[in-house]
C-alpha positions in Angstrom: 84.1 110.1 113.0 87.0 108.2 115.0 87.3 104.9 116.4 89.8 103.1 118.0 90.3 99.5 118.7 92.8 98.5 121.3 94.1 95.0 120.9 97.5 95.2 122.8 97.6 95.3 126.7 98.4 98.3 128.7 101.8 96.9 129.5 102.4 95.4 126.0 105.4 97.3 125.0 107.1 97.2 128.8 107.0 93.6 128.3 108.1 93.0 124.7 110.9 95.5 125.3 112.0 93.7 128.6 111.7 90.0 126.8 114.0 91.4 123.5 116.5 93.3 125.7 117.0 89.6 127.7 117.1 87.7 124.4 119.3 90.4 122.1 121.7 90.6 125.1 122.1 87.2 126.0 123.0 86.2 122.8 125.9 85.7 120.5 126.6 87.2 118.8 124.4 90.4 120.7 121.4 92.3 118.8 118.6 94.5 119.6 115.3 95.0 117.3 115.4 98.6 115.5 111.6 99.1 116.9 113.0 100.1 120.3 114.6 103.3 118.6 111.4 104.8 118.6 110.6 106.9 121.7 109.8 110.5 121.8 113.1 111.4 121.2 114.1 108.6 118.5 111.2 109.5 116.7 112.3 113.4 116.2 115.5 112.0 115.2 114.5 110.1 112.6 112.5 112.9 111.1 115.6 114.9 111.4 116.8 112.1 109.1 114.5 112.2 106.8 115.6 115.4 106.2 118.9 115.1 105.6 121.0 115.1 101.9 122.1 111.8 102.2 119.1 110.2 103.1 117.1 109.8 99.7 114.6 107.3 100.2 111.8 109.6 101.6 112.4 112.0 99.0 112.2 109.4 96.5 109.1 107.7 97.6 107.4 110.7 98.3 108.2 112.1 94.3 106.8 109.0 93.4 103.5 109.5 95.1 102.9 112.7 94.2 103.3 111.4 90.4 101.0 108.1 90.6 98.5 108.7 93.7 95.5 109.7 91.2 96.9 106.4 89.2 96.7 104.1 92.5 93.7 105.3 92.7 92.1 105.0 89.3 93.6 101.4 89.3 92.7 100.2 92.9 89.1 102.1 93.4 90.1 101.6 97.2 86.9 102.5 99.4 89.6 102.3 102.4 93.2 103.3 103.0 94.5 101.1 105.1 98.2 101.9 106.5 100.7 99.6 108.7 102.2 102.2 111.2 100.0 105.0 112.3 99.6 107.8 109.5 99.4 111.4 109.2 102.6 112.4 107.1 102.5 114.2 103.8 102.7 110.6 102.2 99.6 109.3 103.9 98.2 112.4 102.8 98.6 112.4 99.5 97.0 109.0 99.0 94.2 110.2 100.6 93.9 112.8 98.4 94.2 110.7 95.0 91.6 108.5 96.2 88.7 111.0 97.7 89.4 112.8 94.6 88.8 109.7 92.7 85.4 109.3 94.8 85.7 106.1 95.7 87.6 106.6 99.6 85.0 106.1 102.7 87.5 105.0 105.6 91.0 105.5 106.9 92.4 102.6 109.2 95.5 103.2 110.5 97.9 100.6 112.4 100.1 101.3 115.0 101.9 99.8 118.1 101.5 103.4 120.2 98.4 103.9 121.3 99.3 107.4 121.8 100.9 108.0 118.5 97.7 106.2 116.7 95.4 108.7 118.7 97.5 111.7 117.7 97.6 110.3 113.8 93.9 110.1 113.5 92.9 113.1 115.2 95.3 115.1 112.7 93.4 112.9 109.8 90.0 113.3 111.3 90.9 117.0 111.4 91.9 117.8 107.9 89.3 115.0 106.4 86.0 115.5 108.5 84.1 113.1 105.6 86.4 110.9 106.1 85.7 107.6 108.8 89.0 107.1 110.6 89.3 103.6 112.3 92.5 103.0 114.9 93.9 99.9 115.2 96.5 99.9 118.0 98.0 96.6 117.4 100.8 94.6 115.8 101.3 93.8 112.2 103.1 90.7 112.7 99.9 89.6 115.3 96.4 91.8 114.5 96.1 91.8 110.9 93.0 89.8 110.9 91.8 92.8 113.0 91.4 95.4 110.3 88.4 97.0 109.4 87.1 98.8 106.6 84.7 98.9 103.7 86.4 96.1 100.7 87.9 96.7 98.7 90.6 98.1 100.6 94.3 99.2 100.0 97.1 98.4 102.5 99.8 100.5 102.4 103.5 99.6 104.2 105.5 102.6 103.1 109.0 103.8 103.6 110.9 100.6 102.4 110.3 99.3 106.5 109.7 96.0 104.3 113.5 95.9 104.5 113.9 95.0 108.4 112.6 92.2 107.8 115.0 89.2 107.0 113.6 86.9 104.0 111.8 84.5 106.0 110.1 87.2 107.8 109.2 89.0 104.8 107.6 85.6 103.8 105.8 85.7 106.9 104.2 88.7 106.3 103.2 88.8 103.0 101.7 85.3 103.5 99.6 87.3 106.4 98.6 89.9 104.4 97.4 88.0 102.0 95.3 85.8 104.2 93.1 88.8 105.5 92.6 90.5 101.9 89.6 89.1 100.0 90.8 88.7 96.1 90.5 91.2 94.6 92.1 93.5 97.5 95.3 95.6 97.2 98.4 96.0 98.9 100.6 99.1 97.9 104.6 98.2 99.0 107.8 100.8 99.7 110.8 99.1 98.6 114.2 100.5 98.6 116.1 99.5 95.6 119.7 98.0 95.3 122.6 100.5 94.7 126.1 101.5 94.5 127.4 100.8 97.6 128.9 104.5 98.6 125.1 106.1 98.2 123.5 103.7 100.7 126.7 103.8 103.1 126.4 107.1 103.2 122.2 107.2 103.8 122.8 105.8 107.1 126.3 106.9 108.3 125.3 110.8 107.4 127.7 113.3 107.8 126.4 115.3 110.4 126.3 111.9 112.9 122.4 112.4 113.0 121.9 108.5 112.2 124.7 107.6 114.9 122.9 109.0 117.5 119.2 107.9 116.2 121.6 104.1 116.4 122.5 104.8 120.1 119.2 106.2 121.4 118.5 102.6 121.7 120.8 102.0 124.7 119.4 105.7 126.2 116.0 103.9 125.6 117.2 100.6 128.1 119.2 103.0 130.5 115.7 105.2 130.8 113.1 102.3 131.3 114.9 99.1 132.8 117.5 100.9 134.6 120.4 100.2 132.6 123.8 101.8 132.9 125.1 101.7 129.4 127.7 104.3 129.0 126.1 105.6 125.7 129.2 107.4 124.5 131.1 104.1 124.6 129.8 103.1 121.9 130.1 104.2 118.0 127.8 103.5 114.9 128.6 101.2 112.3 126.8 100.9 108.9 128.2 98.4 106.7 127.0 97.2 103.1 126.6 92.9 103.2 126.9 92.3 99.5 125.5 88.9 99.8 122.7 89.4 101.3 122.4 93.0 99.6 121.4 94.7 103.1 122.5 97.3 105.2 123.7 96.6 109.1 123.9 99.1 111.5 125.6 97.9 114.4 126.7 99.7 118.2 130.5 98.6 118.9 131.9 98.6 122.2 135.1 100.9 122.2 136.4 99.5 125.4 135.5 96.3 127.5 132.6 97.0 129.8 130.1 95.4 132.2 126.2 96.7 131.6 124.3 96.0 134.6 120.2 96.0 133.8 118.3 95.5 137.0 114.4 95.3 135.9 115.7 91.8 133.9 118.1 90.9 136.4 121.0 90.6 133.7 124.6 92.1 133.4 125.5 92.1 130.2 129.6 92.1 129.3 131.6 93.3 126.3 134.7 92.9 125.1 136.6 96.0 123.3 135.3 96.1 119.7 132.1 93.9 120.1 129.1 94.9 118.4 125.5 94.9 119.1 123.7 94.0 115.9 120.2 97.0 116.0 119.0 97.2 112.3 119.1 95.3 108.9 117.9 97.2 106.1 117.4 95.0 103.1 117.7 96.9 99.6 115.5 95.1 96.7 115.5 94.1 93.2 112.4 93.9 91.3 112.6 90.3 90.2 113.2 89.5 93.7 110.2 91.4 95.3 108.0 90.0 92.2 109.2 86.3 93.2 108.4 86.7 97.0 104.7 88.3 96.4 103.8 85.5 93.9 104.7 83.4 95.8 102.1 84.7 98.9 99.4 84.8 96.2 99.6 88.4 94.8 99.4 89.2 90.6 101.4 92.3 89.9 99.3 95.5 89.0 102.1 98.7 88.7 106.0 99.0 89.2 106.5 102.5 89.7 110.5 104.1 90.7 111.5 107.8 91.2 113.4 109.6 88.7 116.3 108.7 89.3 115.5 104.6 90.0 116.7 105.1 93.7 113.2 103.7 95.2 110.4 101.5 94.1 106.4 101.6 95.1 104.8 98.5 93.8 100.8 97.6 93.6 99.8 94.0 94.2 96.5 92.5 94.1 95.5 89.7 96.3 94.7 86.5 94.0 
């Protein structure tokens, strides 16, 4: 059986998109939120990504699931999966296996943004699980977490180290949310990228092959396409840089020649001098004292530290205090 619950308007992303693009460009210095990669064509090229040598961390996470998802299971006894960002990858899957096998899984809920990309994820799920009650949520994990279904105790998973866009005081936002909707008792199952030598995660998201460059710039194809911009897209180059301090990646769009962006549905002109950079994605890289500190301090206990074979990636299990 399939449900969805629809908790965003039907103009929801045309209006967040046009209220970021006026704030991002209007700043200084200029950024752009990395969610807005994500159309059709952002999406295949970040699965194109995924694929690629350099980019390790869903190889990594996905070795470690396929070692510990009968473990999560054993230790959680989840009677729902519950996963932030809509779910039907191999991943997903094979925590749905470890826990029906484990006997304990009734429910699927995942969470997603797209209400087409939800609908899509838990057909596929319905599908391939027909025992299995799925349960949409097309909503917005930093607004509809109180909006989650399913049978306690339940699991919530936030894979593929997207923990990481978030800047600390975000991340404390969050977990604090999380937190307040689980009853004790509940789990939450986190993806975290680890910290590493500078060279490996450089070259994660400045591949080779320029795949990443021009997942970076679909951004700008995304603004020309639905508020009528006229970025020239090939004006700009990627840039991923390593910030020690703050141990996070940046990737950044800089202007290769001064240039005046006209967007008409906001009624803004945007200018940019030769060389200056649109900021698009953080990506924070972890340590596990770090990660332990922030939890506690929402109000989780630590229940498993688990990290591929070669330490490249960490999935954690907390339980809600």
């Amino acid at each position: 059986m399939t449900l969805i619950d629809v908790h965003l308007t039907p103009d929801y992303a045309a209006r967040a998109l046009r209220d970021d693009v006026r704030a991002g460009l209007s700043a200084t210095p200029k950024w752009l939120p990395p969610k807005w990669f994500y159309d059709a064509r952002g999406s295949e090229l970040f699965e194109e990504i995924t694929r690629l040598p350099e980019y390790y961390p869903t190889r990594a996470e996905r070795e470690i699931l396929q070692t510990r998802a009968g473990e999560i299971a054993a230790i959680t006894g989840a009677h729902t999966l519950v996963e932030l960002g809509s779910g039907s990858s191999e991943k997903t899957r094979l925590l749905l296996d470890g826990l029906r096998d484990h006997g304990t899984l009734t429910s699927f809920v995942p969470l997603d943004v797209s209400e087409s990309a939800l609908r899509e994820a838990a057909d596929a799920i319905n599908a391939d699980y027909p025992q299995l009650d799925v349960h949409g949520v097309v909503g917005d994990f930093t607004a509809h977490l109180d909006k989650l279904p399913g049978d306690p105790p339940r699991m919530v998973a936030f894979l593929g180290g997207t923990i990481g866009n978030l800047i600390p005081a975000e991340r404390a936002t969050f977990y604090t949310s999380i937190r307040d909707v689980l009853d004790p008792g509940e789990w939450l199952l986190l993806g975290t990228d680890l910290v590493k030598d500078p060279a490996t995660l450089i070259a994660a998201y400045d591949d080779a092959a320029g795949v990443t460059a021009e997942f970076n710039k679909n951004v700008l194809r995304v603004i020309n396409r639905q508020l009528g911009a006229d970025f020239d897209v090939d004006a700009f180059d990627h840039v991923a840089i390593w910030d020690p301090e703050n141990e996070w990646i940046e990737m950044h769009l800089r202007a290769t020649r001064a240039m005046r962006v006209l967007i008409p549905e906001i009624h803004l002109e945007a200018s940019f001098a030769a060389g200056e950079e649109i900021s698009t994605e953080i990506s924070a890289k972890f340590r596990r004292a770090g990660v332990e500190s922030e939890l506690a301090e929402a109000g989780f206990t630590p229940a498993a530290w688990w990290t591929d074979t070669e330490s490249r990636f960490a999935l954690s299990l907390w339980k809600a205090a």
